[in-house]
C-alpha positions in Angstrom: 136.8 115.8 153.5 140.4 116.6 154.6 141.6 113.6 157.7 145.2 113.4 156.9 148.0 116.1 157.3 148.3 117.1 153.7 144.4 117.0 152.9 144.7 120.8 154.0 143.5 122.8 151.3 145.2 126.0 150.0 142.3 128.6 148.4 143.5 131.7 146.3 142.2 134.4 144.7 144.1 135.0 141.3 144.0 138.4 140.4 146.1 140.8 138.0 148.2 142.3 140.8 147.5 140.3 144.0 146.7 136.5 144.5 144.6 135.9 148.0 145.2 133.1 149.4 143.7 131.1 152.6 144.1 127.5 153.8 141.5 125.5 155.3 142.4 123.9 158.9 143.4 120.0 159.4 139.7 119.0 159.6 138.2 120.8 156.6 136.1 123.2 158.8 137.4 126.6 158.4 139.3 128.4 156.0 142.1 131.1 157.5 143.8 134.4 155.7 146.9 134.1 154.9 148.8 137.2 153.1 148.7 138.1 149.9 150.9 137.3 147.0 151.7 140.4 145.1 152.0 139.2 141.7 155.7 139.0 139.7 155.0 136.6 136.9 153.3 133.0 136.6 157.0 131.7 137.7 157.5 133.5 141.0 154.0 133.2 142.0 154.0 129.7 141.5 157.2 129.1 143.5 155.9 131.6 146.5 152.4 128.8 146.1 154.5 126.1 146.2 156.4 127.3 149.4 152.8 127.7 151.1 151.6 124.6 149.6 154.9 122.5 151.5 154.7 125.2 154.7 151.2 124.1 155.5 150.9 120.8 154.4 148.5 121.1 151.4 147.0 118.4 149.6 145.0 120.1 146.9 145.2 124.1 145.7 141.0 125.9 145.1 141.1 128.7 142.8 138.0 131.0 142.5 136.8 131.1 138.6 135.7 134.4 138.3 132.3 133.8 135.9 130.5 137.2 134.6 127.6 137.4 136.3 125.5 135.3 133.2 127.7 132.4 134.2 129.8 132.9 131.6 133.4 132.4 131.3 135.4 136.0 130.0 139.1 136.5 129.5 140.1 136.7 133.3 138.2 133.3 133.5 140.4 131.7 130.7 143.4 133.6 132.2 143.0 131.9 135.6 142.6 128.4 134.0 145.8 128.4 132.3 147.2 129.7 136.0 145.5 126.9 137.4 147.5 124.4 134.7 150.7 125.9 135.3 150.1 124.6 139.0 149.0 121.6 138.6 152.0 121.0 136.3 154.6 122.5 137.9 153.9 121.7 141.5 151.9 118.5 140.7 149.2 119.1 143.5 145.4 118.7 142.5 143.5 121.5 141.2 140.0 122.6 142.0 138.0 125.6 140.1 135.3 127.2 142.8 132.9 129.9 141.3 134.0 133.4 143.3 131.1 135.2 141.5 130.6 138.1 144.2 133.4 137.2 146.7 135.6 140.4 146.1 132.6 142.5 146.8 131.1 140.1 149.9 135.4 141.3 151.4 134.9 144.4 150.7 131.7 145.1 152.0 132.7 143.1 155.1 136.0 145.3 156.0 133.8 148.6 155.7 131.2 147.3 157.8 134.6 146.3 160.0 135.2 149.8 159.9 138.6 149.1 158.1 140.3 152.2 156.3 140.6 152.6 152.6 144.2 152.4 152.4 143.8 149.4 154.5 141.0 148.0 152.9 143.3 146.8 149.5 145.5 144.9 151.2 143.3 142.6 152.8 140.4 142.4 150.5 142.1 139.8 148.3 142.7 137.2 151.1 139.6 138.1 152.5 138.2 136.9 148.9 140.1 134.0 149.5 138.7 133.1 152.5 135.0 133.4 151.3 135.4 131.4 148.6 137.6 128.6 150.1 134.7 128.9 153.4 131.8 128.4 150.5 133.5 125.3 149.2 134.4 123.6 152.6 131.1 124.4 153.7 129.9 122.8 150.2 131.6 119.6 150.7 130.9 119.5 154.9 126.9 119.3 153.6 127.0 116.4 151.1 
C-alpha cells in the first residue's frame, strides 16, 4: 500500500494506437485519468512514461494484460509483455501485469451512459480503461 511519495502508482492501458494511463493518489485510494499517449513507437512512448513516471512521483508502473475471455493469453497479450520489459529496463521502475478483461467495454459503456458523444467517446475511453483497471487493483490490494 503506497505511504511514501514515489509509492504512487502509474496504471496504463497499452493499446495499438493509444496507451491510457492513470495514477493512483499518494495514499493508494483512487486512481485519476490522466491523457492519453498516442502511440509513436516503443521508444517515444516509453520516454513520454518516463516523463509521467518522474512528473508524478511514481514508484511502480500497472499495465492491464489483456487475456481472451478463456483466460488465455493471445498475441496482444504477448505484445504488451515485451512492452512491459522494455519499461522495466529502460526506465528501471517495477512492473505489475493486472488482468483488464472487460475494462475497455466497462469505459465505454460508462461514457454513453455519461451521455458523452461519439467523436468524444475515443478519446477518453483509453484512460477511462486505465482508470478501471488501476481502481480494480488498488481496491485489490486496499482488501487484503
Amino acid at each position: 500500500m503506497p505511504e511514501k511519495k514515489d509509492d504512487r502508482i502509474l496504471g496504463l492501458d497499452f493499446g495499438s494506437h493509444r496507451i491510457g494511463t492513470a495514477v493512483s493518489d499518494g495514499l493508494g485510494i483512487t486512481a485519476q485519468p490522466l491523457v492519453a499517449i498516442r502511440r509513436q513507437g516503443d521508444n517515444r512512448d516509453i520516454e513520454t512514461i518516463g516523463r509521467l513516471a518522474r512528473e508524478h512521483s511514481i514508484g511502480t508502473v500497472l499495465i492491464g494484460l489483456p487475456l481472451e475471455l478463456s483466460g488465455e493469453e493471445g498475441i496482444q497479450a504477448k505484445k504488451t509483455r515485451l512492452f512491459a520489459e522494455k519499461i522495466r529496463t529502460r526506465l528501471g521502475l517495477p512492473v505489475e501485469m493486472w488482468d483488464e478483461r472487460m475494462t475497455t467495454v466497462q469505459a465505454e459503456r460508462h461514457l454513453i451512459a455519461s451521455g458523452v458523444r461519439r467523436d468524444k467517446r475515443k478519446e477518453n475511453r483509453d484512460s477511462l480503461s486505465a482508470v478501471f483497471l488501476l481502481q480494480s487493483a488498488l481496491d485489490y490490494r486496499n482488501r487484503k
